[in-house]
C-alpha positions in Angstrom: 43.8 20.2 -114.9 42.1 23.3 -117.0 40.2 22.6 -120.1 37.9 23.9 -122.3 35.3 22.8 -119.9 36.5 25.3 -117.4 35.9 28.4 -119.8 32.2 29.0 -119.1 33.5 29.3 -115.6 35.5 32.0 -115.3 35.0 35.7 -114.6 37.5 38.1 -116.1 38.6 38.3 -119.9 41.3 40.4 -121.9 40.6 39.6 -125.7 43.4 41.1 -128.1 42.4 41.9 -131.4 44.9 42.5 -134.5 45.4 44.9 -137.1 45.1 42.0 -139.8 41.3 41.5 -137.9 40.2 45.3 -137.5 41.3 46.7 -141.2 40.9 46.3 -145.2 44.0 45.5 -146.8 44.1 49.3 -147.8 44.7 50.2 -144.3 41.2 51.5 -143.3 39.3 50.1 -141.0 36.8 47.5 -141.0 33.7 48.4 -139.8 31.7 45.3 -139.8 34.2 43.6 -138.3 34.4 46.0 -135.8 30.9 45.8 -135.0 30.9 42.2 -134.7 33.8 42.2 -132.8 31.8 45.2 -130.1 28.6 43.1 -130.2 30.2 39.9 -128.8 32.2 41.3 -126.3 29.3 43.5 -124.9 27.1 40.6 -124.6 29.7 38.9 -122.8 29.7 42.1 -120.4 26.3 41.7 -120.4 26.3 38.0 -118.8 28.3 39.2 -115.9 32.2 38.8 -117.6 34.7 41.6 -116.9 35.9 42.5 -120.3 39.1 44.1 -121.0 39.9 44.9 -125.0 43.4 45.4 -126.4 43.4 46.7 -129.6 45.9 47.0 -132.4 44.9 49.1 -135.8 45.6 52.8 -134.5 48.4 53.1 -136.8 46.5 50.9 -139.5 43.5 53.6 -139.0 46.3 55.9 -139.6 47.3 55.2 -142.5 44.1 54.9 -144.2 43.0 58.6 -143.0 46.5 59.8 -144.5 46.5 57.9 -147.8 49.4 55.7 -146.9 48.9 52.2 -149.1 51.1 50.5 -147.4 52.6 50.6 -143.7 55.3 53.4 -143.5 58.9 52.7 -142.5 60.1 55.4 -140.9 59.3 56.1 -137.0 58.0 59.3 -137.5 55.6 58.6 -140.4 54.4 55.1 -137.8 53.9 58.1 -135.3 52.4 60.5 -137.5 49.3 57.7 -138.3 49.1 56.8 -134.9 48.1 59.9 -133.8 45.7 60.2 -136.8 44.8 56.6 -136.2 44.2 57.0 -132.4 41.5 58.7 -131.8 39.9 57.6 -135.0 39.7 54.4 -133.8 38.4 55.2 -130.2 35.3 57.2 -131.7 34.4 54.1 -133.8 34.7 52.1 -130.5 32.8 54.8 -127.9 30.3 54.9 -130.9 29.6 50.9 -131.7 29.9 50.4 -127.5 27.4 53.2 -126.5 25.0 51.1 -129.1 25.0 48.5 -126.2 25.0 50.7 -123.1 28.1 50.2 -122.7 30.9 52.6 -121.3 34.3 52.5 -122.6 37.6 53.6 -121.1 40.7 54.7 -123.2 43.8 53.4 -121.5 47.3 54.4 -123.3 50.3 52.3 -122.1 53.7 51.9 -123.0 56.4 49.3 -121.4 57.9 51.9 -119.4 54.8 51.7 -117.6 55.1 48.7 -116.7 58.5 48.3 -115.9 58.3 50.7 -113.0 56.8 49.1 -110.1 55.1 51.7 -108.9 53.6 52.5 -112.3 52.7 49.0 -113.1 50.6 48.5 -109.6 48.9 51.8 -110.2 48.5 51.0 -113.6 46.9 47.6 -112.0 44.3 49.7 -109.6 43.1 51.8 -111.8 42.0 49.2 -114.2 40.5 47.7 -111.2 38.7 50.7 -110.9 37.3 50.4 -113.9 36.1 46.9 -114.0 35.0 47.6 -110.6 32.6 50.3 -112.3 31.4 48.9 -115.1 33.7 49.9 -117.5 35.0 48.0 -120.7 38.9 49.6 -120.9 39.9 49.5 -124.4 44.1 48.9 -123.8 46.6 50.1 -126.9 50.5 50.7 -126.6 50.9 55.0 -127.4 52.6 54.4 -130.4 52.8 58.2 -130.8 55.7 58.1 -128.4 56.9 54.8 -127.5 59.7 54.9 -130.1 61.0 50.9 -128.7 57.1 49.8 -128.9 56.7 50.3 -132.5 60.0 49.3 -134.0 60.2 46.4 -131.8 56.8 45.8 -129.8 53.9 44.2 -130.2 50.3 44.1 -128.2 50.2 40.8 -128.1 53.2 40.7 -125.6 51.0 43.5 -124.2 47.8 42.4 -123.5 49.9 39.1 -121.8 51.2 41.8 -119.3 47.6 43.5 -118.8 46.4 39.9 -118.5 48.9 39.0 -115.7 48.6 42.7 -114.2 44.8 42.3 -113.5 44.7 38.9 -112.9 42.9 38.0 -115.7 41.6 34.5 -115.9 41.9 34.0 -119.9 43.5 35.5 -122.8 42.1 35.3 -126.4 44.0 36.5 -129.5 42.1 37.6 -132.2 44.3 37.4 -135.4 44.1 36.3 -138.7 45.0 32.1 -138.5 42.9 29.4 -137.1 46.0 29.2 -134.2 48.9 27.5 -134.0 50.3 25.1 -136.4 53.1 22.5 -136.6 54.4 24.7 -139.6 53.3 27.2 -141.6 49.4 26.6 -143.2 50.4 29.4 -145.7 53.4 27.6 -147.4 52.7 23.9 -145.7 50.0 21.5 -146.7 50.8 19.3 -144.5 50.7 21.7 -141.1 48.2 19.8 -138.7 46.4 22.6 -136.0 47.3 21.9 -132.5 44.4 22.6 -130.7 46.0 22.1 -127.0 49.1 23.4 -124.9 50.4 22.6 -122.0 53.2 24.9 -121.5 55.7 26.8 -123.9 58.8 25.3 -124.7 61.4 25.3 -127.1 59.7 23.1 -129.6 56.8 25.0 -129.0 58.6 28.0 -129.7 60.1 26.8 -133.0 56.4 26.0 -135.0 56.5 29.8 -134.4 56.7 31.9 -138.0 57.4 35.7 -139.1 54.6 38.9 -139.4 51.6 38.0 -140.9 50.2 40.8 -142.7 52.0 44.5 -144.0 49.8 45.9 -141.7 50.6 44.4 -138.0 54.2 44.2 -136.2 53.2 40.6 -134.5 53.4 37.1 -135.8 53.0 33.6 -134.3 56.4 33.9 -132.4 54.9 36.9 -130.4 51.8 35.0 -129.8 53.9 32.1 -128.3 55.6 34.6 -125.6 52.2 35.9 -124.7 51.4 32.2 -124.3 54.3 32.1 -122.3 53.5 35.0 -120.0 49.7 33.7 -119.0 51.2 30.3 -118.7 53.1 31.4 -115.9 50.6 34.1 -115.1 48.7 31.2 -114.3 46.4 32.3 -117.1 44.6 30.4 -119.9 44.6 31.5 -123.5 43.5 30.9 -126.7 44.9 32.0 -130.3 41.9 31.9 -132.5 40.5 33.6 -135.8 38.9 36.8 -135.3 37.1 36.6 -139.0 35.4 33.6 -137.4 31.6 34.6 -136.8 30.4 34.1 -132.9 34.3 33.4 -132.5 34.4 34.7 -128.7 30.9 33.1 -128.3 32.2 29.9 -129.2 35.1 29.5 -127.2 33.5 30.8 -124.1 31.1 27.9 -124.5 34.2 25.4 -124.8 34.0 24.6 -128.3 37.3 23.0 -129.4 38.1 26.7 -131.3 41.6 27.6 -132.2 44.8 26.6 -129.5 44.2 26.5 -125.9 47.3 27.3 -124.0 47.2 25.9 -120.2 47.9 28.0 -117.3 50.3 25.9 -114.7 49.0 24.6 -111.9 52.3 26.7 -109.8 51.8 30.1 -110.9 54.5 32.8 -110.5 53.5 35.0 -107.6 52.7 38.7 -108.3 55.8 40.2 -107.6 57.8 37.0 -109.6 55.9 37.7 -112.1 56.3 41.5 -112.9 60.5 40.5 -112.2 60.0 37.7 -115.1 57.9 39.5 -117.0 56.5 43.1 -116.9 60.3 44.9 -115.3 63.2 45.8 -117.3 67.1 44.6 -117.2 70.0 46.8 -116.7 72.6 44.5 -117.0 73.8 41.1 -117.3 75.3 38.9 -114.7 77.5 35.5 -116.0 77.4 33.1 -113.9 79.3 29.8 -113.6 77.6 26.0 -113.4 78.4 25.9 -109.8 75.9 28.7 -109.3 73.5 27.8 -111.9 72.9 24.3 -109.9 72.6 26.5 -106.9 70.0 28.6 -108.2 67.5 25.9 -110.0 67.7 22.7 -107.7 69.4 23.8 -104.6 66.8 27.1 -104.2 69.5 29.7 -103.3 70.6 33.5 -103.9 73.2 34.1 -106.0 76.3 34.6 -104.4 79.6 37.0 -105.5 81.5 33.4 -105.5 79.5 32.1 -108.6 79.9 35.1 -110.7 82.4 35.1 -113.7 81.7 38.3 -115.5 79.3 41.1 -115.7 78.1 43.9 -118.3 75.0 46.8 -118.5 74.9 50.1 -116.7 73.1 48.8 -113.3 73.1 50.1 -109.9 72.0 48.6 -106.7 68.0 48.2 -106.6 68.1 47.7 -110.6 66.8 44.3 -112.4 69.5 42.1 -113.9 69.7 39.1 -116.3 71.4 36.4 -114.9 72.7 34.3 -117.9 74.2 30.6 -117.4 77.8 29.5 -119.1 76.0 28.1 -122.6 74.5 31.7 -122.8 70.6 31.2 -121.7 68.4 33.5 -119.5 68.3 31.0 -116.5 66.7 33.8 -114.2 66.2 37.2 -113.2 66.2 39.5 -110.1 67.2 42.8 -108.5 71.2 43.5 -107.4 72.3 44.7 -103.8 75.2 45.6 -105.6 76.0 48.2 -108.6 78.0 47.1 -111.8 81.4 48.5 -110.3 80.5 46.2 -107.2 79.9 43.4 -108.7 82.9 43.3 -111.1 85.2 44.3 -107.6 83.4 41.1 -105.5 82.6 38.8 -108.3 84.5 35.2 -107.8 85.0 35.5 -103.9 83.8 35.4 -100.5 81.2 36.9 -99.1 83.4 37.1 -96.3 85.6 39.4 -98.8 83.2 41.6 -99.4 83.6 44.0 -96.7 87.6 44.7 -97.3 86.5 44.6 -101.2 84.0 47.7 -100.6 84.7 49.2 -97.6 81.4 48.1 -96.1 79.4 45.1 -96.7 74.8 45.3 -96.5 74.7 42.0 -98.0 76.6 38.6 -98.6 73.9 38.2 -101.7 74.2 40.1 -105.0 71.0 38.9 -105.8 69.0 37.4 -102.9 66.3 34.4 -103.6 63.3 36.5 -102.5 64.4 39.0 -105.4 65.1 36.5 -107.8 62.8 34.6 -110.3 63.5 31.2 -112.7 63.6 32.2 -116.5 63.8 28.4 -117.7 61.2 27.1 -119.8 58.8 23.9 -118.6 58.4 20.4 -120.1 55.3 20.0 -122.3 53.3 18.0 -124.2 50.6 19.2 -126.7 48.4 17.5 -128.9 46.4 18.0 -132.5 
């Protein structure tokens, strides 16, 4: 089984640093923690890792350039600083890299990008590319026009996805706690560290807590699905504190720093894991226990008999949500057949089908090979 042991070892890194980490409380930016953050990632680059950086504080840059004290609330004004912040940051990063010989890469994502398949294996070479040549890409969402990123996204769910998209062999998460605690440190006494991981599960997800700072849009609960993600992924990571001097340093040595989340020994296959993961759902497909058993232990596609109700704007070729009677995510996968379809075949035959529809291409609405697991593993972790 991974362990810290095993970090020394490995080739690729995506670190994530946070707004709380890269700015003052008044919004600007913090330059020496900047520059300690560039001078340990480029002598990691320098002992032969592949770095990738995904970095939060565009907005926070922003803000400070514009005179805003405290984050704004409105999209536009969040837009407005990002484009201020932007490139502001980028100069300080091209600047503080070039100090090491180091080239830098700008790369501007949104979800969208990665919900299209196409986009999201492109996306995937040309970060390759990069790599390939030496490059350190520095990764941000484009806040200035991903309207669903900044109300409701985050880059630690993010640099998860870039994580899993390059096949990254270990997350770190840069943010402004030690890592994850049994409650929360900031109102809690008694909240013990867990320093180890082995997979995300409810309880897991339940020591999670709220934003941390006014400045960032993540907390601990975002952290735990980017845990979730590289789990899967097949991907280590670590949530650790980026204030920490030598932080990356230390934990690339294996020193017991921060929480160490283990990758599975079973990872989710590249194309499972952009359908779990880095794809979008159109709809919603209900499903009855009969079908849920069939799906989870027997290994099957989900068949029209099974299905008890359906809701979204879908067509055929389009990623659904297949959702069990108590009202869980037990998987996801792509539909042979459209909303309409579905609601006209749904609880018969698939020898039905064709008089249903005039014409029947498949007796699966969604077939296994199209179709991932959504349900959480067992765990243990310890303190």
């Amino acid at each position: 089984m991974f362990d810290r042991q095993d970090l020394p070892g490995i080739r690729r890194i995506v670190v994530k640093v946070g707004t709380s980490t890269l700015t003052h409380d008044t919004g600007k930016l913090n330059l020496e923690q900047m520059e300690k953050l560039v001078r340990q990632v480029a002598d990691l680059a320098n002992q032969g890792y592949q770095m990738i950086l995904v970095s939060s504080g565009a907005v926070g840059a922003g803000m400070g350039r514009l005179g805003y004290r405290e984050r704004p609330k409105t999209i536009p004004e969040k837009q407005a600083c990002a484009a201020v912040g932007q490139g502001i940051l980028l100069h300080m990063y091209e600047k503080l890299f070039a100090e090491y010989g180091q080239v830098v890469a700008q790369v501007l994502l949104t979800r969208d990008d990665l919900a299209s398949r196409k986009r999201y294996i492109n996306g995937g070479n040309t970060l390759e590319t990069l790599l390939r040549l030496g490059a350190i890409p520095i990764i941000n969402e484009n806040d200035t026009v991903a309207v669903d990123e900044i109300r409701f996204g985050d880059n630690d769910t993010l640099s998860a996805l870039v994580a899993a998209l390059v096949d990254s062999d270990l997350l770190v998460l840069l943010t402004d706690i030690e890592g994850l605690y049994s409650a929360n440190p900031r109102t809690d006494r008694q909240a013990q560290l867990i320093s180890k991981v082995e997979s995300v599960t409810p309880e897991i997800e339940a020591m999670a807590a709220g934003a941390g700072s006014n400045l960032g849009t993540g907390g601990m609960a975002t952290k735990i699905q980017a845990a979730r993600i590289c789990s899967e992924s097949g991907i280590a990571m670590v949530i650790a504190n980026g204030a920490r001097p030598n932080v990356l340093r230390e934990i690339m040595a294996g020193q017991e720093i921060g929480t160490l989340f283990l990758p599975q020994d079973k990872p989710l296959p590249g194309y499972k894991r952009w359908l779990a993961f880095g794809s979008t759902c159109n709809g919603r497909i209900y499903i009855d226990e009969g079908a849920v058993q069939a799906l989870v232990s027997g290994g099957k596609s989900l068949l029209p008999c099974g299905i008890v109700a359906t809701d979204g704007l879908y067509q055929n070729g389009d990623l659904v949500s297949i959702i069990a009677p108590e009202g869980y995510e037990v998987a996801r996968g792509v539909s042979n057949y459209s909303l309409e379809q579905v609601r006209r075949i749904m609880g018969r035959q698939c020898l039905e089908i064709e008089s249903l529809l005039g014409s029947k291409d498949y007796d699966e609405v969604v077939h296994r090979d199209n179709l991932t697991l959504m349900l959480p593993r067992q765990t243990s972790f310890s303190s």
